[in-house]
C-alpha positions, 0 to 999 in steps of 0.5 A: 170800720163798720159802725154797726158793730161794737166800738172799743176806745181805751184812754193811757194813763199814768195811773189808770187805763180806761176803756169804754165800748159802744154801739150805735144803734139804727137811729144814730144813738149811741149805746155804752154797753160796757166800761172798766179802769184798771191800773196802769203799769209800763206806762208812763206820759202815755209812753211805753216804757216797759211793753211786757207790763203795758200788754198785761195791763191793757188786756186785763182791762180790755178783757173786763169791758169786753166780759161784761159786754159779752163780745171780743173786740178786733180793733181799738180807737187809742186815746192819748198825750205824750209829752213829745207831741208837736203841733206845726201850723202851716199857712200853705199859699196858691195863685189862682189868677182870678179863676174860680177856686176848685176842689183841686185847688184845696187838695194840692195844698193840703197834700203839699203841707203834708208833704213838708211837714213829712220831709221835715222831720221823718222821726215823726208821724202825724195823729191828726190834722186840723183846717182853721181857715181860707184866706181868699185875697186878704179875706178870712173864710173858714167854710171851703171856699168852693167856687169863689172867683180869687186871685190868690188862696192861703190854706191855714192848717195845724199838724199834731204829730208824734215820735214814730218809735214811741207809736211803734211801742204802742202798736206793739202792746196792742198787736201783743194784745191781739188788737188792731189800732182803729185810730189814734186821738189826741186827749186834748182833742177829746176834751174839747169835743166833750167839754166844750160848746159850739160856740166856744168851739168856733169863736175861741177857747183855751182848755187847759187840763191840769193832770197827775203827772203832765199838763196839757194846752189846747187852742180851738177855733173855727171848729179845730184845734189850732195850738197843743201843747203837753208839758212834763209837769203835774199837780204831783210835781207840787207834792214833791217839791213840798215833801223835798223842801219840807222833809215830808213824806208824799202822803203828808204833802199830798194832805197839805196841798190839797188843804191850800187854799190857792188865792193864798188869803186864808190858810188858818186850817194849816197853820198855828197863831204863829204861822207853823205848819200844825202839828195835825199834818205830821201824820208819820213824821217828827212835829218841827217847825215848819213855816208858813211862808215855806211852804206857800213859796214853794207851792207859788215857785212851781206854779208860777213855772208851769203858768209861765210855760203855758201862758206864752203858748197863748201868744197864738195869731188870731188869738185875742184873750180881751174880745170873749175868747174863754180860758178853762182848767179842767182835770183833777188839778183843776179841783184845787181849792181857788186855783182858779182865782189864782189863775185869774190873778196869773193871766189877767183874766177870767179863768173859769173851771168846768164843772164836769157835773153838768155834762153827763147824768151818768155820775160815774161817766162823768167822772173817770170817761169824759175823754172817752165820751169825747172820742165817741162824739169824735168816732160817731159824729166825725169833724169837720175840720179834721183830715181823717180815713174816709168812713164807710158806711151809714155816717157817710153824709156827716163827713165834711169836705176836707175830711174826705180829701186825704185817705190815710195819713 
């Protein structure tokens, strides 16, 4: 990739897909020429479930940004999150017999996790791969420890991988497209590297982004995203169960779940003086009663379910919820009126959301590109802990140790 040239990032959604091009200038500044959100077809979970459609809808949006950018892009960095990813941590071990640990030290344990995590599942590919730690002689490190004399080095590493097929139906659209995939990035990681600070970046943070039609967990420390997990499951499965059990059209229990307050103390503005769902709230069908303990029990059934999954993937070594490390919801669920102080009351500790207004000054960037502001970090920047392609070209020196190690996936 030569940065001098333009760079296009395309975000999949059920919904909507976004794409964003930049150039960075001579400075090392970045440069948003063009943005563009069309509608999504052929995608569902960020998976390709009709490729005709999804070529259409990819290029209507490429097509827009590249208009108003005046330029035609070539190749594509490819934002997503599938349901069927999978995160494996590997704690890959080497006697040293108190030499001094080199370089080649690092790299054979690398390749060999690569190399297990290849045999043991073929179906899959790997998106990315995180260093989050060196354990030298019983002892925590977590910049390379080059030249330390050891008896022993464990070499902590978190693989994110996907089903080939479902990449296979990704490059496919894209090649119908006409475009080469730069790269592929998961959006957790992208949220992450927008979202959040520094130091909630090294000493431990759990985001959690609370989307349409999934929901996805990602554990950072030490720089890098130790744990992801991405469940099938959204703020709209709620609208659902309330239209299904109430009889309701989505529209009406959409209303009404965005009309909950989520601390389940004060619902006055729902319900009548004897605890009826108000007539005000049957928009296209019959007035009947409707009751408040209803409705509320079916709202708590599916988020006590979706807060059940995600709180045992908390359950992370070195993970320690009681010494600082942060739990935050982002995403449009996260705008659930006191869903976080539900979340509070769930987990047992502070939950906080983000507010996305102190993150960009660009009103409508903040709003509809944070993943994709995040990949431009990502893409310019590069990360440390991350194994990716060696970059060529003026952001060389920015390119840690252990990015430099693997080449291509």
């Amino acid at each position: 990739m030569n940065l001098e040239d333009p760079i296009g990032i395309i975000e999949l959604d059920n919904r909507n897909i976004k794409c964003l091009i930049f150039k960075i200038n001579n400075n090392n500044d970045s440069k948003i020429l063009s943005t563009s959100i069309t509608s999504s077809e052929g995608i569902h979970n960020d998976v390709v479930v009709n490729a005709a459609k999804a070529s259409n809808a990819i290029r209507l949006c490429i097509s827009e940004a590249e208009k108003k950018a005046k330029i035609s892009l070539k190749k594509i960095n490819v934002i997503f999150e599938q349901p069927d990813f999978l995160c494996t941590k590997f704690s890959k071990h080497k006697k040293v017999g108190g030499s001094k640990i080199h370089r080649d030290d690092i790299e054979f344990l690398l390749k060999e996790a690569k190399k297990q995590i290849v045999l043991n599942d073929k179906n899959q590919s790997i998106i990315h791969i995180f260093n989050h730690n060196y354990i030298v002689d019983g002892k925590t490190f977590v910049e390379e420890p080059m030249g330390v004399y050891a008896d022993s080095l464990t070499h902590e590493i978190t693989f994110i991988t996907a089903p080939k097929n479902n990449l296979k139906n990704i490059n496919q659209v894209f090649i119908d497209c006409d475009l080469e995939i730069e790269r592929l990035i998961s959006r957790t990681f992208t949220l992450g590297a927008k979202l959040l600070s520094y130091k909630e970046l090294q000493f431990g943070s759990a985001l959690i982004n609370l989307g349409f039609e999934k929901i996805s967990l990602g554990l950072f420390k030490n720089l890098a995203l130790v744990h992801s997990i991405t469940l099938p499951i959204g703020i709209n499965h709620i609208t659902k169960d309330i239209a299904k059990v109430c009889s309701l059209n989505l529209n009406e229990s959409e209303v009404i779940k965005n009309n909950i307050d989520f601390s389940f103390q004060n619902n006055q503005n729902l319900f009548d003086k004897n605890n009826y769902l108000k007539n005000t709230y049957f928009i296209n069908s019959n007035f009947r009663k409707i009751s408040k303990n209803l409705i509320l029990d079916v709202i708590k059934a599916r988020l006590d379910e979706i807060f059940a999954l995600l709180k045992k993937q908390l359950i992370v070594p070195g993970f320690n919820f009681n010494s600082g490390i942060n739990l935050l919801l982002v995403g449009e669920g996260s705008n659930l009126f006191n869903l976080e102080k539900y979340c509070t009351n769930f987990f047992g500790q502070s939950v906080k959301t983000i507010d996305y207004n102190n993150v960009e000054k660009d009103e409508y960037l903040e709003k509809n590109f944070i993943p994709s502001l995040g990949a431009l970090k990502i893409i310019k920047d590069g990360w440390e802990t991350e194994a990716i392609p060696q970059i060529s070209g003026k952001n060389i020196e920015k390119i840690g140790f252990f990015e430099k190690i693997f080449g291509n996936h």
